[in-house]
C-alpha positions in Angstrom: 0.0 0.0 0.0 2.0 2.7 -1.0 1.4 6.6 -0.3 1.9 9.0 -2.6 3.3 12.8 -2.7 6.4 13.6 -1.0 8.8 11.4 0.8 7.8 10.7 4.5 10.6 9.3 6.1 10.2 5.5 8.6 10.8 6.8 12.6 13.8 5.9 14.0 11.8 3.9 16.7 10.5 1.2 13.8 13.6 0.5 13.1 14.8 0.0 16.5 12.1 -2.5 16.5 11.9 -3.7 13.2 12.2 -7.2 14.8 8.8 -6.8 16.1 7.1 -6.3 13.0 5.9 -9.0 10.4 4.1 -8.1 6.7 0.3 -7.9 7.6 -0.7 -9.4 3.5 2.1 -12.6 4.4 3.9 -12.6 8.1 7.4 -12.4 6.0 9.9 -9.7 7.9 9.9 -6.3 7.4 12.8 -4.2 6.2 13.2 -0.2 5.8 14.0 0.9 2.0 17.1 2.7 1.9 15.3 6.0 1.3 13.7 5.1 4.5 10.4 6.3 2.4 8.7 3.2 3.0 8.8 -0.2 4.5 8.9 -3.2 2.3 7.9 -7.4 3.1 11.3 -9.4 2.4 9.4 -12.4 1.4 6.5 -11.3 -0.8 7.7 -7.6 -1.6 4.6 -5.8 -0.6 6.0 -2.2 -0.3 4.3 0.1 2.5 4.5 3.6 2.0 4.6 6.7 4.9 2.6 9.9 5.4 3.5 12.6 8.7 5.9 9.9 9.7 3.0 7.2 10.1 3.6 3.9 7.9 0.9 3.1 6.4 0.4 -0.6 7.3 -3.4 -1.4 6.8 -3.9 -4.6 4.7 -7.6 -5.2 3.8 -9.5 -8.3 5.1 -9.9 -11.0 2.9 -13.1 -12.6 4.2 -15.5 -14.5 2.6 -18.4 -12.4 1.1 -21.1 -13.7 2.9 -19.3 -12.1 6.0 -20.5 -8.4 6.3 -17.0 -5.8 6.7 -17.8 -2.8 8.5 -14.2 -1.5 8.8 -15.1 1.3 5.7 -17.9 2.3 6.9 -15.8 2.9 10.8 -13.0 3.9 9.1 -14.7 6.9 7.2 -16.6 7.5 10.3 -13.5 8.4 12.5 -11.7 9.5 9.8 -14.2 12.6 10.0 -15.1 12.9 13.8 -11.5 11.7 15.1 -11.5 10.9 19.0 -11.1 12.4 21.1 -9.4 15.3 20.6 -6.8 17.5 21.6 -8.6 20.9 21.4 -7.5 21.7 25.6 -4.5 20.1 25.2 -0.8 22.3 24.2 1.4 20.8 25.9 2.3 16.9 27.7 2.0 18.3 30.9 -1.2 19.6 30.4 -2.0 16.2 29.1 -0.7 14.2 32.0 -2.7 16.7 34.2 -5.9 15.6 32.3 -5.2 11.9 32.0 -4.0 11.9 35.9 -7.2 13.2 36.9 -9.0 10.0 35.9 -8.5 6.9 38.2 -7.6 4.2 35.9 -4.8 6.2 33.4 -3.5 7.5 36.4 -2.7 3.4 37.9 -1.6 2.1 34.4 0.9 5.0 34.5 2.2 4.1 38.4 1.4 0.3 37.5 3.5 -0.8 34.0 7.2 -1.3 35.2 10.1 -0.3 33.5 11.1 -1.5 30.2 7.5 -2.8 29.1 6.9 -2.8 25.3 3.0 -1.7 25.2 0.8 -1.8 21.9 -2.6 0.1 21.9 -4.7 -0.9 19.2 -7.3 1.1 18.3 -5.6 4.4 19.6 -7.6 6.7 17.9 -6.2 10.2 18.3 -3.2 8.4 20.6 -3.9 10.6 23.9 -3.5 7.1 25.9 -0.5 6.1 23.8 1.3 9.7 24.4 0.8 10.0 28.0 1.7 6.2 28.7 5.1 6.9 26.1 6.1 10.5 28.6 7.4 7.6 31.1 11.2 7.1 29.9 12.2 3.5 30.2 8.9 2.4 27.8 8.3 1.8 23.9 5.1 2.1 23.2 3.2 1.4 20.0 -0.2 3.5 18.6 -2.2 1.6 16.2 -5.4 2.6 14.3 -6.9 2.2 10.9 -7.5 6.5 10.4 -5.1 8.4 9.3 -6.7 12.0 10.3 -6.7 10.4 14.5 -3.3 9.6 14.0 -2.1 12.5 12.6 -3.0 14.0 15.5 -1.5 12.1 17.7 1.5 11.9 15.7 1.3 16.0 15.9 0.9 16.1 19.4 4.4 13.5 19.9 6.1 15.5 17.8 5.7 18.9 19.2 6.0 17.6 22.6 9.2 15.5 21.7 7.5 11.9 23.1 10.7 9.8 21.4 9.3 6.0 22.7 6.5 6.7 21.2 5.5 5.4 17.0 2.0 5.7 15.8 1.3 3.6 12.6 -1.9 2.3 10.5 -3.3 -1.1 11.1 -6.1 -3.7 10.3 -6.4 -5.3 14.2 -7.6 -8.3 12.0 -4.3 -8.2 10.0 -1.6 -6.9 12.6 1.5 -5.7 11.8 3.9 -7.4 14.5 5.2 -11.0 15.4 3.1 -13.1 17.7 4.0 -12.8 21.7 6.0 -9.3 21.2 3.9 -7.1 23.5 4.2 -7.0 27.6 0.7 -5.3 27.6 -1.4 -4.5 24.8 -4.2 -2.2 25.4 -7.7 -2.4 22.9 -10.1 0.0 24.6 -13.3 0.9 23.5 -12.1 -0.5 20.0 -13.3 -4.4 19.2 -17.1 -3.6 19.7 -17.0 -1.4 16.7 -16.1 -4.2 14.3 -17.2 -6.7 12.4 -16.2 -9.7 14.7 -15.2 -8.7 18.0 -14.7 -12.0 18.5 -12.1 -12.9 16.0 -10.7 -9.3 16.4 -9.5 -10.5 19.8 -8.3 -13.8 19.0 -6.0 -11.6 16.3 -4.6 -9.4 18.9 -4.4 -11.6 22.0 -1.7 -13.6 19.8 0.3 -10.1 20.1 0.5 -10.5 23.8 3.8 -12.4 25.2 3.4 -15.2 27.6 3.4 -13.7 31.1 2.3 -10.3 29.2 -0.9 -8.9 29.5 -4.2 -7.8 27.5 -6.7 -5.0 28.5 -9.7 -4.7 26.5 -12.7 -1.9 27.3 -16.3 -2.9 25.7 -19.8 -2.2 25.9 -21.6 -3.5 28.3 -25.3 -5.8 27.0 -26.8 -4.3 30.3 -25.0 -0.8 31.3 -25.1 0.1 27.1 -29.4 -0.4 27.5 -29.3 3.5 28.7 -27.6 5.0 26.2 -29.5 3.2 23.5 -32.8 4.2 24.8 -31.1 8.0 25.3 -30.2 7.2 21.4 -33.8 6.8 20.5 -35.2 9.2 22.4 -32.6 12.3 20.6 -33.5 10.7 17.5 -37.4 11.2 18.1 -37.1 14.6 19.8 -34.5 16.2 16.7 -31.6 16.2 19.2 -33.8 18.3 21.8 -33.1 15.8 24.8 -29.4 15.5 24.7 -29.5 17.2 28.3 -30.4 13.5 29.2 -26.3 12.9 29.0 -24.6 13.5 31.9 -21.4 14.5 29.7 -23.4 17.1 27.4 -24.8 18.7 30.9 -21.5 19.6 31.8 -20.1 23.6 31.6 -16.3 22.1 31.7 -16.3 20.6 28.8 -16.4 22.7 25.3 -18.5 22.2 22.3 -15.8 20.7 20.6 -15.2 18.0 22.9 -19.4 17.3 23.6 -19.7 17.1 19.5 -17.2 14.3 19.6 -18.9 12.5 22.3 -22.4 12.8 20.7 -21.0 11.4 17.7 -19.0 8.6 19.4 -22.0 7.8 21.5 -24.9 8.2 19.2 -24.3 8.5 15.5 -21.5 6.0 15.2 -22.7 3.4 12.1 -22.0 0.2 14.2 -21.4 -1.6 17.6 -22.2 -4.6 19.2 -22.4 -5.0 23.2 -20.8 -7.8 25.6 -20.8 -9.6 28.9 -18.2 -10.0 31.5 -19.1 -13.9 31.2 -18.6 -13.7 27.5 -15.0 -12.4 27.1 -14.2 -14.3 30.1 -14.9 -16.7 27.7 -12.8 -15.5 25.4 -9.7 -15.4 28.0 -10.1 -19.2 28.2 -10.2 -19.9 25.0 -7.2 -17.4 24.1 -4.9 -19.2 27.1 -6.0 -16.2 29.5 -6.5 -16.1 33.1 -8.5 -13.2 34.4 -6.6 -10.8 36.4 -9.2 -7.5 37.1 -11.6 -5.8 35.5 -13.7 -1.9 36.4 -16.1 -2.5 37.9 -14.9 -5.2 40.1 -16.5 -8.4 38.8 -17.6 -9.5 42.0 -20.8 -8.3 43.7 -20.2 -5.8 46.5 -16.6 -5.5 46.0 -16.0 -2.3 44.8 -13.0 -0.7 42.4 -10.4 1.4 44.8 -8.5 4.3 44.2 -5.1 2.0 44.8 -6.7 -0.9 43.2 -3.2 -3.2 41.9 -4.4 -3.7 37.9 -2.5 -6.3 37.4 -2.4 -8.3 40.4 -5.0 -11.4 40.2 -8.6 -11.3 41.9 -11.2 -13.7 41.7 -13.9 -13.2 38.5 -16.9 -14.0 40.6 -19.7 -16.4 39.6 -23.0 -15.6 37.1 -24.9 -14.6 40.5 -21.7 -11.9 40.7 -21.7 -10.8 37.3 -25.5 -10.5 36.7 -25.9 -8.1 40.1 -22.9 -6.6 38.9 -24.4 -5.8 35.2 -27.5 -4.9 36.7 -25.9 -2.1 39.2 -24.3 -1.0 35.5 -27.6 -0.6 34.1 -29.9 1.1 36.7 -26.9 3.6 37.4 -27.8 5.2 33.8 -25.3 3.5 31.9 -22.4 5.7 33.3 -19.3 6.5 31.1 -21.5 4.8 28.1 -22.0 1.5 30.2 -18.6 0.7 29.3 -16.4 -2.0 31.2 -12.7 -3.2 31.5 -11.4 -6.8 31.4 -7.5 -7.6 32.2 -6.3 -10.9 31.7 -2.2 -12.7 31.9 -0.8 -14.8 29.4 -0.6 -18.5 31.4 3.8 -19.8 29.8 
């Protein structure tokens, strides 16, 4: 896939790595050109061009036609409502000051040791990525299939001098890297906007090391019931409701920002919803034990302000997770009934 225009050259930090990547049309290694305008596949020859320093790295699926490919239709989506943005943001400390004030950036910052290698798939505009990269002592990888979201993350780096930190353009169903080369990889908010969330787990989990560690962030089947019914009900009204969001109530947060979250929320052309049993599920299947999730999976045990991410708990029974569901849904569907599952690698 190659880009056109003028010559964009590879970051250094690829090729620091370059053993971490594979060619996402054939596995084969990856080499730099010696123009370091592209990247090229040294057993098939694909060639991968570069555009604001991003290689461009997204291979198309090749499924069968029966199965319905919504990655387009996302694609053009986010391409034109990236998020979320950086409008109050100049500067990294202003962005750790923003991402610090939220409980669970501010423990993955404290919580992933020195020297971890950490891929976010589905980074969207890279705010996550940047702030986890101002740590020295990590590399940390930014993947998404928009180029607009990560231009601006890529912006952002740049101005802000973020070195361990390399944003690039990826099919999650047709990664980029060599299986088990990640200590953490991070897919939040990400896998319920495709077309198998299923499968696009199973794709990236293989990305995770043994002893490493996955986080994924989904939508909940109970706590997303709110927000669909506040979906139909701004739909009926002409968008007259929208006071019915917590987030669009608030006086701290600009248009900008509340435009982004409407659209995220309410206008975006697919998702699909999930149960804590279900990607438990998945963890089993994908050679994952569970290790912590927000909420707390357990009934009555509730998520603390010191809460150890990555040190194991017990996942609860069905009793557990259907009171736990339920709190999600009859609390309004908070934070878009969303919900985080972290699971190990077992050697």
């Amino acid at each position: 896939m190659e880009s056109t225009g003028v010559c964009s050259l590879i970051p250094e930090l690829v090729d620091q790595h370059l053993d971490l990547f594979a060619c996402p049309a054939c596995g084969g290694a990856m080499a730099v050109t010696e123009d370091r305008c592209s990247m090229e596949c040294c057993d098939c020859g694909q060639t991968f061009g570069s555009e604001a320093g991003i290689p461009l790295l997204f291979w198309p699926n090749e499924w069968d036609e029966a199965k319905e490919d919504v990655t387009e239709k996302i694609k053009a989506f986010y391409e034109e409502t990236p998020f979320p943005n950086y409008d109050d943001l100049d500067s990294k400390w202003s962005l750790r000051e923003k991402a610090r004030k939220g409980v669970f950036a501010r423990l993955l910052d404290e919580q992933i040791p020195h020297g971890t290698k950490i891929l976010e798939v589905g980074c969207g505009t890279g705010q996550l990525s940047n702030f986890l990269g101002m740590t020295w002592g990590r590399t940390v990888f930014g993947a998404d299939l928009c180029l607009n979201s990560l231009k601006l993350g890529q912006g952002f780096r740049g101005r802000n001098q973020i070195d361990q930190v390399g944003f690039l353009q990826m099919n999650l169903f047709r990664p980029v890297f060599r299986p088990g080369s990640f200590d953490l990889v991070i897919c939040n908010g990400v896998l319920h906007h495709t077309s198998d969330p299923h499968l696009g787990f199973q794709s990236i989990s293989g990305l995770v090391k043994e002893g490493g560690f996955i986080l994924v962030g989904l939508y909940n089947s109970y706590g997303r019931i709110a927000n669909d019914l506040r979906r139909s009900l701004f739909r009926l009204s002409g968008n007259r409701l929208t006071f019915l969001d917590r987030r669009l109530r608030r006086k701290d947060l600009s248009d900008v920002r509340k435009r982004t979250w409407f659209m995220d929320q309410y206008r975006n052309p697919h998702e699909s919803a999930h149960s804590i049993g279900e990607v438990l599920e998945w963890f089993d299947e994908e050679g994952f034990e569970f290790v912590n999730s927000i909420p707390k999976s357990r009934a009555g045990s509730a998520f603390s302000a010191e809460e150890q991410l990555f040190e194991p708990d017990r996942a609860g029974g069905k009793v557990d997770h259907f009171l736990v569901q339920m709190g999600m849904l009859l609390s309004g569907g908070r934070e878009g009934g969303f919900f985080i599952m972290i699971g190990r690698k077992k050697a």
